[in-house]
N, C-alpha and C positions, 0 to 999 in steps of 0.2 A: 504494500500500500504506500502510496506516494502523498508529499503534502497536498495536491491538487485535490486529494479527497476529502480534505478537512477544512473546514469554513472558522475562519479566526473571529474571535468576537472581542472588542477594544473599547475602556472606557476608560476617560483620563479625569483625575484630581488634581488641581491643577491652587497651587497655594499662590495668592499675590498681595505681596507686601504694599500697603496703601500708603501715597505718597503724603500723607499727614506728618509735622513735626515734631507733636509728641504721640505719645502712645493709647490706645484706644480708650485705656480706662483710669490712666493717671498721665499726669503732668513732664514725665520722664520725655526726656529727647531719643527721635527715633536714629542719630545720625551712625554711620557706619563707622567702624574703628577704631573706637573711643577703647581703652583701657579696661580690660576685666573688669564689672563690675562697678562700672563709673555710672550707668546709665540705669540704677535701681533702684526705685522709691521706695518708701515704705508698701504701698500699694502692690509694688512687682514682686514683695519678698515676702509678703502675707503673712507681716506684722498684723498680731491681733488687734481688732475694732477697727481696721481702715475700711473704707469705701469705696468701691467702684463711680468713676462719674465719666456717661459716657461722652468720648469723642462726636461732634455734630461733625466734623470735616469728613472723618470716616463713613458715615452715614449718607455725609450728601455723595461722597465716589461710589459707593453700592449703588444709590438710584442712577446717577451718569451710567454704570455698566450696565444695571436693567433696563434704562431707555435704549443704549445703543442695541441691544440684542434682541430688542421687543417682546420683551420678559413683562410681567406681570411685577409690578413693585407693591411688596404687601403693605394696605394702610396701617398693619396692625402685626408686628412681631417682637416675638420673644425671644429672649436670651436662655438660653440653660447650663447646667453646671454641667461636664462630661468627666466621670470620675475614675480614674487613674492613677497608679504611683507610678514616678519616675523622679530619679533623685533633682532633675533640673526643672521640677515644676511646685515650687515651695507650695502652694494653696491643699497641692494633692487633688485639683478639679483643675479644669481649663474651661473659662468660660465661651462659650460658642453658640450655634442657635442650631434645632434639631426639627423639633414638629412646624414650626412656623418661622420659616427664613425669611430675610428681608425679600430677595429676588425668587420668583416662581418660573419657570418655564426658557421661554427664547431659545432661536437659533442661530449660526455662523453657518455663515456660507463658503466653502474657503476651495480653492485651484487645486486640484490634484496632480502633479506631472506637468508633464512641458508638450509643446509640438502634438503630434497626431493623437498623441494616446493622453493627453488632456483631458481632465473631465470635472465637473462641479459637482461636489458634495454636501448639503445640507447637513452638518449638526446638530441634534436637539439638545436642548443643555434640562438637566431636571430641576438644579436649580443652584443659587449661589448665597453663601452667607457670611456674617463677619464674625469673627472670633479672633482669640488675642495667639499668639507665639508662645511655645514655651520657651526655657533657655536652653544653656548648650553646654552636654558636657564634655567635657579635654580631658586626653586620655594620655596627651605625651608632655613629656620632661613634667613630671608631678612625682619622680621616683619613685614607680610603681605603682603611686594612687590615682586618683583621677578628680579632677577641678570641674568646679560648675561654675559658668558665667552668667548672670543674671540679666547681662543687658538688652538681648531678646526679648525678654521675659514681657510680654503685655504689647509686643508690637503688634500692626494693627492687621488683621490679614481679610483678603475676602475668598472665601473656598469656592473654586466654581468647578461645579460636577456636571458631566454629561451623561447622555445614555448611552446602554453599550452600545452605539449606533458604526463603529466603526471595524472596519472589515482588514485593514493588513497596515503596515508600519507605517508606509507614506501616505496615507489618509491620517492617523493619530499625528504624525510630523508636520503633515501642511493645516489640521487645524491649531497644534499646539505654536506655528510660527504665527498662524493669522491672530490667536489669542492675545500672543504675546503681541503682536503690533497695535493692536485694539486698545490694548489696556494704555499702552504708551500714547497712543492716539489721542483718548479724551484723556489723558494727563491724569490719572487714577494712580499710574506706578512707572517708576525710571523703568522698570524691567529689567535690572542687571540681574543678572541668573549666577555673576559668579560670588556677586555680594548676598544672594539668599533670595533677592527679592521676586526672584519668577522659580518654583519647583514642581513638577509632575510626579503623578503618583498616576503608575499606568494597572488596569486592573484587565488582566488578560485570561482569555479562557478559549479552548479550542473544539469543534463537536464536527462528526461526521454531516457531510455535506448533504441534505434534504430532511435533517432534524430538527423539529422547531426547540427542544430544551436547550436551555444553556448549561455548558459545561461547567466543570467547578475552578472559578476562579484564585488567581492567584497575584496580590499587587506589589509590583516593584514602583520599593518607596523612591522620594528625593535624587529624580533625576533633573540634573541644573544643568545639561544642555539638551540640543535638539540631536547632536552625532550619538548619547550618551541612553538617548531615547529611542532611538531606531535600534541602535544596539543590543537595550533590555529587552526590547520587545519581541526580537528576532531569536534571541536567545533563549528567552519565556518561550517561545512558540515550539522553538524546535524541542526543548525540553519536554514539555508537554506533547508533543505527539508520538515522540520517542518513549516515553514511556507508555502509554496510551498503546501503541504498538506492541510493546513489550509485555502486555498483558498486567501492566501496574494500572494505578489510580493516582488522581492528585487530588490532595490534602492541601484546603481549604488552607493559604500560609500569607504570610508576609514576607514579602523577600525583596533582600539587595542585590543591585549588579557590581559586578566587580570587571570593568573595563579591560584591566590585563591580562585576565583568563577569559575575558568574554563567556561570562557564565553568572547566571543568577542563583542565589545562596539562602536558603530557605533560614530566617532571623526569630521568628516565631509563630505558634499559630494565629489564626487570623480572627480577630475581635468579630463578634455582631454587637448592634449596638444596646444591648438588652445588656450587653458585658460593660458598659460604660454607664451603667444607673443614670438616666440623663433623668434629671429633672428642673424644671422653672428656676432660676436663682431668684432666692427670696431679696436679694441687697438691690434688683434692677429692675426697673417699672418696666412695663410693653413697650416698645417700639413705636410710635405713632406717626407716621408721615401724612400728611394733609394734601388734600389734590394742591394747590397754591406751592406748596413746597416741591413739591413733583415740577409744577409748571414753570416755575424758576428756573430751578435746573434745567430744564430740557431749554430754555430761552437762549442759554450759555453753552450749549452743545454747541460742537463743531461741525460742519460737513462731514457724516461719519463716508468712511473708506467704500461701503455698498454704493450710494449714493455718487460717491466721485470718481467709480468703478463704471458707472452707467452713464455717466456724462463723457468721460473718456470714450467709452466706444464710440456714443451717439453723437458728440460734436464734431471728432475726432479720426474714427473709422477705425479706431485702434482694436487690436483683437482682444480676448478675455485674456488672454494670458501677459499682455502687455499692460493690459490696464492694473491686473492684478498685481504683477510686477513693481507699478510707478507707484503704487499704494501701498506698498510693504511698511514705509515709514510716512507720518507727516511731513517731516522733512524734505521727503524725497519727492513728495508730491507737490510740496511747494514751491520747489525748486523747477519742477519741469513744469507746473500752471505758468510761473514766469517766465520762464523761457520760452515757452508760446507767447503768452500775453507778450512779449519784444520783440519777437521772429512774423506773428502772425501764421493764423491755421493751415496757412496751406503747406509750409515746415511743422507741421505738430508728428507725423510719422519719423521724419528723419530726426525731429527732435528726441525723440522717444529712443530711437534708435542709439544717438550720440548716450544719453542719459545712461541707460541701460547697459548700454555696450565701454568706450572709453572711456566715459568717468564713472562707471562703477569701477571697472577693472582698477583703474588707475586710485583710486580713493580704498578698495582691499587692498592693493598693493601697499600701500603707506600707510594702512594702517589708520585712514582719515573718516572723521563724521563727512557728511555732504555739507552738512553746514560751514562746515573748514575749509572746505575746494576753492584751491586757487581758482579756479576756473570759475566765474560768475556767471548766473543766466543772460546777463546782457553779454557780458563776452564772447557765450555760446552762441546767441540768437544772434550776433553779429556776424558770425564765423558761417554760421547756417543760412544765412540772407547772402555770403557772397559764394555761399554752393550753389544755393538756387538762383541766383543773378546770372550765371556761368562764369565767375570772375576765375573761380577756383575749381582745382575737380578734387576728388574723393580724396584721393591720393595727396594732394596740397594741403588738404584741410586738415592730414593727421600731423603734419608739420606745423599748419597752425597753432593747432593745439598745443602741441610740446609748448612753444616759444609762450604760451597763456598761461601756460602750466608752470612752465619754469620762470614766468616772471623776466623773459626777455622781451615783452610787447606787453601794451596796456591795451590792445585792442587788435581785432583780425586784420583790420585793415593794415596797419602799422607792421604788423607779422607781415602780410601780402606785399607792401613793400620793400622790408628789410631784406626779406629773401629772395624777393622778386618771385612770388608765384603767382605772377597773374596769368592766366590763362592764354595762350592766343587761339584766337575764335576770327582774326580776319582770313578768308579762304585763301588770298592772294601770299597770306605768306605762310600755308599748310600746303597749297596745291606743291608748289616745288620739292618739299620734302617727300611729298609722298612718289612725285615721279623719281625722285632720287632711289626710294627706297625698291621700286617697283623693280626699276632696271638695275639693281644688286641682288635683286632676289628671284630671279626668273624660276626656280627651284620651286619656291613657294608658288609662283601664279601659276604657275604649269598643273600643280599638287590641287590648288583651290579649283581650278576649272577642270581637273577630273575630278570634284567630286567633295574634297578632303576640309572641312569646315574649318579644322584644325589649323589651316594653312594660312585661314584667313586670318585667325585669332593670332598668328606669330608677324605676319605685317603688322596688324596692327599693334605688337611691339615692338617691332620697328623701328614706325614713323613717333611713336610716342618715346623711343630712346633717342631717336635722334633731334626730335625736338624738346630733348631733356625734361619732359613731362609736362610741359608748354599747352601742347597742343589739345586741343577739345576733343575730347574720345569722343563726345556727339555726333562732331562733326568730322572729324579723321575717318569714323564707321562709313558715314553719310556719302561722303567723299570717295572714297576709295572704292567701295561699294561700287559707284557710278562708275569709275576709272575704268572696273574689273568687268563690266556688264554684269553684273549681278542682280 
């Protein structure tokens, strides 16, 4: 039996640290790096008779997340105690919301693959709620014991769960990237995944193919990248059919992946929540949001990513995959709205093109935000108005770029001088070259007019090496073509 006969079933937990500055339930600062221990109130260390009081910032970015996903924002929730030992969570509860979460339902829509085999996926989310961090315990240089750091301890999180809607690793990866750009998007959370603040918890399970039961799942915790996620997941899978094969069973577990054996490591059995005694916390009134407060927020929403996904194609003619692409970050998106809005629509594909293609490369390569790029959209849109003018051809304009890039020209024009790529587009001074090249190359005409396309394609490098890339491939094509009787 082969994997083809087994239908994977994929549901992600998905923790995001809210960009509030202090902490959900006390006055403590949420920032990153502070000193073991520097960042824990009385409240974080569950010193007796303190109080919880909650966070309103944290509250208003859960509604921002249920408007953007078209989730259902409850007027009315509660908070409950989830009760647990673990030496890094002094209360011995974690407060979090269980029967009644702030967010109910919504979907993402998110790009599967590239090119042909591209396709859009719907996922439904069941629902999302806010609940505080615990700490963190350190296990090295304590000479053999182990340290708890409390500064975690009360940060603000919001849990967003889906259904097990998803079917193999690159569908849990292109929604857990479009997540993560969402969150970043209405400004909810930095998203740095290496500082804590974006982690997946994938809950994987595997069952023979025309089964409606789901098999018995298994969640690999605290994965903090997207390579790290595909990873567990493929790992998980294989494990589980392998055994499954093997005439074993799999035991309902909790498990870590461990990257450099690329194997998932069963940590312990797997909680239901009747094992976490959840009940109301008596220290914390309901939840109550009011339509007025909903309607606020949503006034301060941004153009979310769907939305400027369908104006992309529809003003634009751009395809889903490209639109999807320009939308990965706001940034990115802002970046190339500008560039249009200074080039003008009828450059919006070649703009998209440039975006996507040499300054992404070139902004990975170094290592850069977009927002850092030497390269401006006005710089761009200049560069891009003298491709389409025919000042410049393809090939000129990646010269351009260098010299904008490296800050030897403040502008394309000034490039097109400096280096002299202006195009030549008069016939009278292309016709000569190409006779030149014709009668050096009798080999090639001979080749072209029996037949060889081939033949045609090496003229015309040619007459573009001899007019040291001068010359208008338009009109070189156009020209030569006639020459040849073509």
């Amino acid at each position: 039996m082969s994997r083809a006969d087994w239908e994977v079933v994929i549901g992600l937990e998905t923790h995001v640290q809210l960009s509030t500055q202090s902490k959900i339930f006390s006055g403590s600062s949420t920032a990153f790096g502070a000193e073991a221990n520097r960042q824990a109130s009385a409240i974080d260390i569950a010193l007796p008779g303190v109080l919880p009081v909650l966070n309103r910032g944290a509250v208003e970015r859960a509604i921002r997340f249920g408007l953007a996903i078209g989730a259902k924002v409850a007027p009315r929730s509660i908070f409950a105690r989830k009760n647990y030992f673990y030496p890094d969570l002094p209360k011995g509860y974690q407060i979090s919301q269980y029967e009644l979460p702030v967010v109910e339902g919504g979907t993402i829509t998110v790009q599967v693959g590239e090119g042909d085999k591209a396709y859009e996926k719907t996922v439904q989310l069941t629902r999302a709620h806010l609940e505080e961090d615990a700490g963190k315990s350190l296990h090295e240089d304590f000479h053999g014991m182990s340290g708890i750091d409390l500064n975690r301890a009360g940060t603000p999180l919001l849990e967003i769960v889906t259904e097990p809607v998803m079917r193999s690793s690159d569908e849990a990866v292109a929604y857990a990237r479009a997540l993560h750009a969402l969150v970043r998007w209405i400004d909810i959370s930095d998203g740095n995944m290496q500082e804590g603040s974006f982690r997946c918890d994938a809950n994987v399970s595997v069952r023979k193919k025309g089964t409606e039961k789901l098999g018995t799942r298994r969640e690999v915790k605290n994965l903090n990248s997207f390579r790290f996620l595909k990873e567990a997941i493929e790992a998980e899978i294989a494990y589980q059919i392998e055994t499954l094969e093997d005439g074993g069973t799999i035991q309902q577990a909790t498990v870590l992946f461990d990257p450099d054996a690329g194997e998932t490591r069963a940590m312990r059995s797997k909680e239901d929540a009747h094992d976490y005694r959840y009940f109301p916390d008596p220290d914390l009134l309901p939840l109550v949001i009011s339509d007025d407060w909903i309607a606020r927020v949503k006034g301060e929403m941004p153009e979310l990513p769907a939305a400027l996904q369908a104006r992309f194609r529809d003003a634009y003619q751009l395809s889903a995959y490209d639109a999807a692409t320009l939308t990965a970050s706001r940034e990115m998106a802002q970046y190339y709205v500008d560039t249009v809005a200074a080039v003008g629509a009828a450059s919006a594909k070649p703009a998209a093109n440039w975006v996507m293609g040499e300054l992404a490369a070139r902004l990975n390569k170094e290592g850069r935000d977009i927002t850092d790029a030497p390269v401006k959209p006005a710089q761009l849109a200049g560069m891009l108005a003298r491709i389409a003018d025919g000042t410049i051809s393809n090939s000129a304009a990646k010269k351009v770029f260098d010299a904008l890039w490296n800050g030897d020209a403040t502008s394309a024009d000034e490039a097109i001088e400096k280096q002299g790529l202006k195009q030549v587009t008069d016939l009278s001074a292309i016709e000569p070259i190409i006779d030149e090249v014709l009668a050096a190359n009798q080999k090639s005409v001979e080749e072209f007019r029996a037949g060889k396309e081939k033949a045609f394609n090496a003229l015309v490098g040619q007459v573009m090496k001899a007019s040291k890339g001068k010359a208008s491939p338009a009109q070189v094509n156009e020209l030569l073509k006639k020459k040849l009787g073509a």
